[in-house]
FIMIFI-514220 format. One record per residue (C-alpha): residue number from 1; residue in one letter; chain; x, y, z. Coordinates in nm, 3 decimals, m for minus. Example, Ala and Ser with C-alpha at 12.3 -4.5 7.8 and 13.67 -1.06 7.14 Angstrom:
REM residues 2
 resi resn chain       X       Y       Z
    1    a     A   1.230  m0.450   0.780
    2    s     A   1.367  m0.106   0.714
This chain:
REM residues 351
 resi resn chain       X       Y       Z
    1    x     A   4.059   2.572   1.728
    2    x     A   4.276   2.311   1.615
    3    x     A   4.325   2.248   1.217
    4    x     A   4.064   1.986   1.188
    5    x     A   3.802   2.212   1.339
    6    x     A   3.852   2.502   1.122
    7    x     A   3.811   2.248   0.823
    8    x     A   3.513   2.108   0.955
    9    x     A   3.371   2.472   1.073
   10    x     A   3.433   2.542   0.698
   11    x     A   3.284   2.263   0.514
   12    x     A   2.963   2.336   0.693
   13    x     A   2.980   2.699   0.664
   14    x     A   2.950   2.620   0.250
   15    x     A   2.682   2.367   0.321
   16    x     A   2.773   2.011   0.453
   17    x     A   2.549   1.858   0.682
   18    x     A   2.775   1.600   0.779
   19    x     A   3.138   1.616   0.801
   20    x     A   3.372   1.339   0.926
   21    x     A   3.731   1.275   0.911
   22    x     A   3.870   0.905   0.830
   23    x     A   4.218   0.779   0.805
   24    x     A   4.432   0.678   0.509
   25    x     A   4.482   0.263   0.477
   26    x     A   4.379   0.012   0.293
   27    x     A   4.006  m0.105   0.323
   28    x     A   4.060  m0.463   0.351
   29    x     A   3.688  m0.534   0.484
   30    x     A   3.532  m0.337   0.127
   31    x     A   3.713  m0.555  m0.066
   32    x     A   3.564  m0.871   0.130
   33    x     A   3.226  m0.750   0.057
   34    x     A   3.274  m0.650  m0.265
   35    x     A   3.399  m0.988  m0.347
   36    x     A   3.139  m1.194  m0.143
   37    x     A   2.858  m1.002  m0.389
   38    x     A   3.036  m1.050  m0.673
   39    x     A   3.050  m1.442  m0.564
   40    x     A   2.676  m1.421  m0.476
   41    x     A   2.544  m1.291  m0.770
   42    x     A   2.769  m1.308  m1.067
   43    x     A   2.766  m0.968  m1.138
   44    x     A   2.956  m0.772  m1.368
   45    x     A   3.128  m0.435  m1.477
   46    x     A   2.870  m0.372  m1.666
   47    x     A   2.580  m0.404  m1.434
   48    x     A   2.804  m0.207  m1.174
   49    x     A   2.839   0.045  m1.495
   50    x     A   3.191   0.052  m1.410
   51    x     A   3.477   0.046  m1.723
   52    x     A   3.707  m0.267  m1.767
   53    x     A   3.730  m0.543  m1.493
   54    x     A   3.520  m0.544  m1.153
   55    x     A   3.768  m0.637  m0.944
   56    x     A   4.051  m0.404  m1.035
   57    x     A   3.770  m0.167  m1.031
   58    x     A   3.725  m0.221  m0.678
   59    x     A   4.057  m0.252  m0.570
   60    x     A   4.146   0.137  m0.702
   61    x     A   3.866   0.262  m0.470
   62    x     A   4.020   0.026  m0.148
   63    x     A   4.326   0.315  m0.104
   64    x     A   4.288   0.617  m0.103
   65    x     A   4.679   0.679  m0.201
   66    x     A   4.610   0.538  m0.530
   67    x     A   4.428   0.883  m0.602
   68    x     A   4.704   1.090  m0.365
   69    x     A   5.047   0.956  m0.298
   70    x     A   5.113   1.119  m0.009
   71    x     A   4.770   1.103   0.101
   72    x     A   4.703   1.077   0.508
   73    x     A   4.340   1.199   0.573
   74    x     A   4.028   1.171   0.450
   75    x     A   3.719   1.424   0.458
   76    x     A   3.392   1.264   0.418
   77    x     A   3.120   1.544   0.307
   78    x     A   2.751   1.485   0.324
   79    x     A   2.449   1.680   0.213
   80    x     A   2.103   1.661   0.315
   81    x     A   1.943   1.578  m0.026
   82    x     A   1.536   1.526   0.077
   83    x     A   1.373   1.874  m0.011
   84    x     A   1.030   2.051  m0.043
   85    x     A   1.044   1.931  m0.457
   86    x     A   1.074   1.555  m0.348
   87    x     A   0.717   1.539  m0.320
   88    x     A   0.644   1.300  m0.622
   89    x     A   0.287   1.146  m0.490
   90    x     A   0.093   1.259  m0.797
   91    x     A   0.354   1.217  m1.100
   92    x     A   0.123   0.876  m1.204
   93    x     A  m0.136   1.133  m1.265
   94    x     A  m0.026   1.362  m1.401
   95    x     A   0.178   1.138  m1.648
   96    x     A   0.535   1.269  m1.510
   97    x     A   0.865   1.033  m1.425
   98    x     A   1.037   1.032  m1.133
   99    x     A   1.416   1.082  m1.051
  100    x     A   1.610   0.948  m0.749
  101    x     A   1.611   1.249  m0.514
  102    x     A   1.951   1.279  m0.411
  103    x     A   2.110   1.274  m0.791
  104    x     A   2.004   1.641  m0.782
  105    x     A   2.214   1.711  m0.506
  106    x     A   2.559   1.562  m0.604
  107    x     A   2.623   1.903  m0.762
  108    x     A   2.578   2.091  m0.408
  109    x     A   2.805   1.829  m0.275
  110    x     A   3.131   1.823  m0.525
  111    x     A   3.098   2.281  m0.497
  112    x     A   3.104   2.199  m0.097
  113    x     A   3.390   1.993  m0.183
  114    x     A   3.569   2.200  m0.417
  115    x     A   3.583   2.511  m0.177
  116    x     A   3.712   2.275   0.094
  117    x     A   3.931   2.178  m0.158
  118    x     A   4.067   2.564  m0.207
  119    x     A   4.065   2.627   0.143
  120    x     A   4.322   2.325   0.206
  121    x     A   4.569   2.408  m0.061
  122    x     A   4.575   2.773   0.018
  123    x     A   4.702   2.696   0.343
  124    x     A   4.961   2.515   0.169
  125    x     A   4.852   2.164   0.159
  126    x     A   4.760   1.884  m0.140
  127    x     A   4.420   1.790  m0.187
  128    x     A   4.170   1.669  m0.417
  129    x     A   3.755   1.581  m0.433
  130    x     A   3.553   1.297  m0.595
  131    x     A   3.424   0.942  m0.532
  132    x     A   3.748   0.720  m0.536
  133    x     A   3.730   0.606  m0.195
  134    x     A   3.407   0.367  m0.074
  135    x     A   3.198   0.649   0.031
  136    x     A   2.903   0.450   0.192
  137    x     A   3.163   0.194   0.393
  138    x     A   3.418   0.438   0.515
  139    x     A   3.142   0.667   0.632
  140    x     A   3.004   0.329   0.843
  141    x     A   3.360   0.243   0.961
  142    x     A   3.412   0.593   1.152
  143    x     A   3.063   0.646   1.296
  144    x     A   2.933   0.899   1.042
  145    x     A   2.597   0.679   0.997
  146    x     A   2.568   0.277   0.957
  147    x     A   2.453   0.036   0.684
  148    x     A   2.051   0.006   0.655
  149    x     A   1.944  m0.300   0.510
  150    x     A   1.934  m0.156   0.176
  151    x     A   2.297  m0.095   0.162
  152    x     A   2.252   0.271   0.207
  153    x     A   2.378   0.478   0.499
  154    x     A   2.169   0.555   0.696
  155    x     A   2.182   0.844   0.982
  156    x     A   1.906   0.977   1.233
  157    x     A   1.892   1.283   1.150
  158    x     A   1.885   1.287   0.792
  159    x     A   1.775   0.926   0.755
  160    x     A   1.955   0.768   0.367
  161    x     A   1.913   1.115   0.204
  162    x     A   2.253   1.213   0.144
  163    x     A   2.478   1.304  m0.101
  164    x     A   2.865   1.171   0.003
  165    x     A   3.128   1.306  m0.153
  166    x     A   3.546   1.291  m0.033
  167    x     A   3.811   1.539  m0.032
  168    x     A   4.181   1.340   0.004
  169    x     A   4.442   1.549   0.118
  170    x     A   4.804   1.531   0.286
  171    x     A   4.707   1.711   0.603
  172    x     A   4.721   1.460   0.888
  173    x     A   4.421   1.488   1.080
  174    x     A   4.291   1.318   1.402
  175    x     A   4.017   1.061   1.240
  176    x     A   3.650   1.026   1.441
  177    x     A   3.554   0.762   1.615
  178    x     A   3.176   0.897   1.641
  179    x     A   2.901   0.690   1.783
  180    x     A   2.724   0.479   1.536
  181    x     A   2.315   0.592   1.532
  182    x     A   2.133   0.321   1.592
  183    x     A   1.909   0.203   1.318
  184    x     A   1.611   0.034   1.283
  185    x     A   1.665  m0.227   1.075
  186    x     A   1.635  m0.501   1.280
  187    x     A   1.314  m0.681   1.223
  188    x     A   1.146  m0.420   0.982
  189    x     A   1.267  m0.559   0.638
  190    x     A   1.016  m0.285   0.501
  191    x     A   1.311  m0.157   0.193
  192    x     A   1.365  m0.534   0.126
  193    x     A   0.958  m0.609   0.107
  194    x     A   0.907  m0.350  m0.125
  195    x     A   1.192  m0.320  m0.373
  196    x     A   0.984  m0.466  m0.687
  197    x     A   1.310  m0.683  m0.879
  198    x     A   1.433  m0.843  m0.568
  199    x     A   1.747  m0.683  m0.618
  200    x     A   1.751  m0.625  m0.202
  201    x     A   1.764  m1.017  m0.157
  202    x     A   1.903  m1.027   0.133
  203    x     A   1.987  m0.726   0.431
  204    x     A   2.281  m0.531   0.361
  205    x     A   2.313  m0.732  m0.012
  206    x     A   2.188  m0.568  m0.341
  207    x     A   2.176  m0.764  m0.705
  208    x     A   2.275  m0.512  m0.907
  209    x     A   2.165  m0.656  m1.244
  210    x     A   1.818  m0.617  m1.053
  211    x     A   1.820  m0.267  m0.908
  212    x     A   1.614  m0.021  m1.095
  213    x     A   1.882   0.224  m1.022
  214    x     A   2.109   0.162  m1.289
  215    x     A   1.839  m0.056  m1.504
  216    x     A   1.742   0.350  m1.589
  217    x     A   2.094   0.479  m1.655
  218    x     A   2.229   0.181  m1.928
  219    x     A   2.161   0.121  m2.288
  220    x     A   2.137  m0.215  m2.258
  221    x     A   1.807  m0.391  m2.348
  222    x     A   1.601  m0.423  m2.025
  223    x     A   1.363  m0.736  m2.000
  224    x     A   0.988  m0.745  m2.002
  225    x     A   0.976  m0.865  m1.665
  226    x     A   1.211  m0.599  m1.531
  227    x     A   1.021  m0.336  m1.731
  228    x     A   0.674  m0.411  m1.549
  229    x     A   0.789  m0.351  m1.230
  230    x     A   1.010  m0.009  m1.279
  231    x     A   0.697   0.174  m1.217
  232    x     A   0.751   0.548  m1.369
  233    x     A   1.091   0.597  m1.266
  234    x     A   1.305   0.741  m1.522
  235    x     A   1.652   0.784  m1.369
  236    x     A   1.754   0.591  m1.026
  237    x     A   1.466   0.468  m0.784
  238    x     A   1.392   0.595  m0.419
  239    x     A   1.150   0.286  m0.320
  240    x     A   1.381   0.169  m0.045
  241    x     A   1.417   0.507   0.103
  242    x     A   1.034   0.553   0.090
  243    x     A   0.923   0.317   0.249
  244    x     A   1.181   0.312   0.548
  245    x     A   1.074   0.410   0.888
  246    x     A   1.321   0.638   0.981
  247    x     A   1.302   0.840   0.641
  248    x     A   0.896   0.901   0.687
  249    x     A   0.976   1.103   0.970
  250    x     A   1.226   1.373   0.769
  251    x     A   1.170   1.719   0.730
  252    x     A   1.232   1.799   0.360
  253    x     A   1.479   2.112   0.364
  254    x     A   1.448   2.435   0.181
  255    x     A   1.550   2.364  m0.156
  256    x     A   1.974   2.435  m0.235
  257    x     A   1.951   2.687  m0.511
  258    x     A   2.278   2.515  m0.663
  259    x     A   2.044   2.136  m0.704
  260    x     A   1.980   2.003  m1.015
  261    x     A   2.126   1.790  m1.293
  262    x     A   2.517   1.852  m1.426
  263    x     A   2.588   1.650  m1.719
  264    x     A   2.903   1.852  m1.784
  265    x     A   3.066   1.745  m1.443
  266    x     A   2.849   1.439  m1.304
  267    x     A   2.873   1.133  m1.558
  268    x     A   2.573   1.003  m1.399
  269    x     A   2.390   1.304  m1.545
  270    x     A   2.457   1.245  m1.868
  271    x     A   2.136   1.182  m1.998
  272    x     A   1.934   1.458  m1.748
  273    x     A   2.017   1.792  m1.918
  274    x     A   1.764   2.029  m1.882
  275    x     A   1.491   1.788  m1.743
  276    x     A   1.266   1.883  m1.455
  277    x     A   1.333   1.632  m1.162
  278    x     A   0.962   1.518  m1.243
  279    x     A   1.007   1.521  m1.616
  280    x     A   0.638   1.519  m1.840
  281    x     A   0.669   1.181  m2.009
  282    x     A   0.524   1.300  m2.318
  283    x     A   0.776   1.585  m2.346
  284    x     A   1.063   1.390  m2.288
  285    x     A   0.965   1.143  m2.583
  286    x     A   0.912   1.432  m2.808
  287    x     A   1.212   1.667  m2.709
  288    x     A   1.487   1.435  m2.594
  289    x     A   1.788   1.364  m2.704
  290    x     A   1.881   1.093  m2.502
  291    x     A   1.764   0.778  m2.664
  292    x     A   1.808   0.584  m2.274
  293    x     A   1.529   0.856  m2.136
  294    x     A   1.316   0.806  m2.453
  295    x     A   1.330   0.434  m2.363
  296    x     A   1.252   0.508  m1.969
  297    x     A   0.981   0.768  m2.045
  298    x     A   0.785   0.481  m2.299
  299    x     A   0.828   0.220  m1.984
  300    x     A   0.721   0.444  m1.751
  301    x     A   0.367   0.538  m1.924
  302    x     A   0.335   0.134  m2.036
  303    x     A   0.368   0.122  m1.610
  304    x     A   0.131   0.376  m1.573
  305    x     A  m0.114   0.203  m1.806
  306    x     A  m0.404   0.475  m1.837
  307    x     A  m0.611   0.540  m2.149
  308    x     A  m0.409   0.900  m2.172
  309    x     A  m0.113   0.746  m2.164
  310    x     A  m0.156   0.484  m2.475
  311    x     A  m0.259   0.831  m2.623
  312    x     A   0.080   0.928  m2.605
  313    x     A   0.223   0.640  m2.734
  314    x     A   0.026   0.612  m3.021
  315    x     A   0.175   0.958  m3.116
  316    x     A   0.455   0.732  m3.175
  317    x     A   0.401   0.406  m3.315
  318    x     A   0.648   0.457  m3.628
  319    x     A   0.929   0.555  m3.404
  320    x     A   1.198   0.283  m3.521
  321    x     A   1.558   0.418  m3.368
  322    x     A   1.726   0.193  m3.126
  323    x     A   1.799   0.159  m2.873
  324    x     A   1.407   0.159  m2.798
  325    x     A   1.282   0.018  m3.104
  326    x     A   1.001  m0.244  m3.008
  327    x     A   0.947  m0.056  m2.640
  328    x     A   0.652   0.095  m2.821
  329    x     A   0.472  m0.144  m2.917
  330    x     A   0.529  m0.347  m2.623
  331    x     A   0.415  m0.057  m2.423
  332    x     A   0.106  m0.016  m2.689
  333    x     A  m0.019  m0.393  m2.678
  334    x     A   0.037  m0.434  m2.295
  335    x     A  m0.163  m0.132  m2.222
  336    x     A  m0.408  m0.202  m2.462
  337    x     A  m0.474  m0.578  m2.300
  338    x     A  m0.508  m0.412  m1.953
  339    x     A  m0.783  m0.117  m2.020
  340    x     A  m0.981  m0.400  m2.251
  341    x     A  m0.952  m0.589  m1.918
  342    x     A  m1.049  m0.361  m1.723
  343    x     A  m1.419  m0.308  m1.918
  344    x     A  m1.488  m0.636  m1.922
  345    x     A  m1.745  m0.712  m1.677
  346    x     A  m1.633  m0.936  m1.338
  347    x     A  m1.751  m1.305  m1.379
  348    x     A  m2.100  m1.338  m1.280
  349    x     A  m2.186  m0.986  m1.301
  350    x     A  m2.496  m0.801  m1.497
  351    x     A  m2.415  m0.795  m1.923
């Protein structure tokens, strides 16, 4: 076997479902994109959730050699994230949230990535792992999967549910060329019918001041009308991925014992420790420490709208600590107005 296929043997031998190998250069075409949406939309650091300016932002992740110097391949690593817990059909009722399926898995991915990682440099090579490369586009560029319209890559056989990771390292390796799947994009528009904000507003282009996604993860004040339509989702969203063709037909996998949430090594995390992936709502108001998931919990039953749930927000009507001060009542008074709604008789009927 040559050296590529002993790394790629490996990687999947410590749990990568997909493995590809790109070359080093500069990705000219991201930065096109990246600029086009940032032209479209007028969006900013901030509602990427990125530090300092957008663009130079953007620009670290088109070359890969501003992570490794002497960088010359790169290892794209992808794990199937859609397992037997990702059932969340009945959360509404039983007053749970909902997290975005494949956050639990970017902890299986970086310990794939760190063993490839070990493997490399004890054969006497330079590598590292992490996200500074454009995961999503580089994957699309070498075959590994292609764009669906809801800027995710998407693959046949396991559909958008993956968790990408890189490894950069100064072993020159033969890059793929593979055969792009074949998606079904193409007159469905299903992901861009049912996103709720509009944030898919066009194929392939996402608002990102819109996207429910990171709506969950900042502290910054989120508007009514956004609030009304982030259903019970507490951290990231899934509604794209539902609701598209080719990821109805998954298999969910046997659960990875090492899923879950790692706020110590997964910034995106930082507000998960210890919660369930279907966190109780009331629970995480009471026991949280996280003022953003407080805030997200308090939507999420105000979504939910049942006469148990202004029960649970009642607990809390003198809970004045910002950054959720005023979600309660909000949450309290809309709910309120819809189950008074709901027994009033329909126009015409008996009295």
């Amino acid at each position: 076997m040559s050296q590529k296929d002993y790394i790629v043997s490996f990687a999947k031998s410590c749990g990568a479902d997909l493995v590809g190998i790109a070359d080093v250069g500069v990705y000219a075409g991201y930065l096109g994109q990246v600029s086009a949406r940032l032209a479209e939309t007028g969006a900013t650091g901030g509602d990427y959730m990125v530090p300092g300016n957008v663009v130079s932002f953007f620009e670290g992740l088109s070359d890969a050699r501003r992570t490794l110097a002497s960088a010359k391949s790169v290892i794209l690593l992808g794990v199937y994230s859609f397992d037997r817990e990702g059932d969340y059909s009945a959360t509404r009722q039983r007053l749970q949230g909902k997290t975005a399926r494949t956050y639990a898995y970017y902890p299986v991915v970086r310990q794939v990535a760190e063993k490839v990682v070990e493997y490399i440099e004890a054969a006497g090579y330079v590598a590292v792992h992490g996200q500074q490369i454009p995961l999503k586009y580089v994957a699309h560029s070498i075959g590994l999967g292609s764009y669906g319209w809801n800027g995710l890559l998407l693959t046949e056989e396991f559909g958008s549910y993956l968790a990408l990771r890189a490894v950069i390292t100064d072993v020159a390796l033969e890059p793929d060329a593979f055969a792009s799947p074949t998606v079904p994009c193409e007159n469905c528009g299903r992901c861009l019918k049912a996103c709720p904000t509009g944030a898919l507003y066009a194929p392939y282009r996402v608002h990102p001041a819109l996207c429910i996604n990171p709506l969950t993860r900042k502290e910054d004040e989120i508007p009514p009308s956004l609030r009304k339509k982030m259903g019970n989702w507490v951290h990231g969203c899934d509604i794209c991925q539902q609701v598209c063709p080719t990821n109805r037909k998954l298999e969910p996998r046997v659960p990875d014992p090492r899923a879950g949430f790692d706020p110590v090594h997964h910034t995106s995390h930082r507000t998960l420790a210890g919660l369930a992936r279907t966190p109780d709502l009331a629970d995480l108001i009471e026991r949280s420490n996280e003022p953003v998931m407080v805030r997200n919990a308090i939507i999420a039953l105000s979504n939910i709208g049942t006469p148990e749930a202004i029960e649970i927000l009642r607990r809390y009507e003198d809970l004045h600590t910002e950054p959720f001060d005023g979600y309660i009542a909000w949450a309290i008074e809309r709910i309120t107005k819809k189950v008074q709604g709901d027994r009033q008789p329909d126009a015409g009927g008996e009295r």
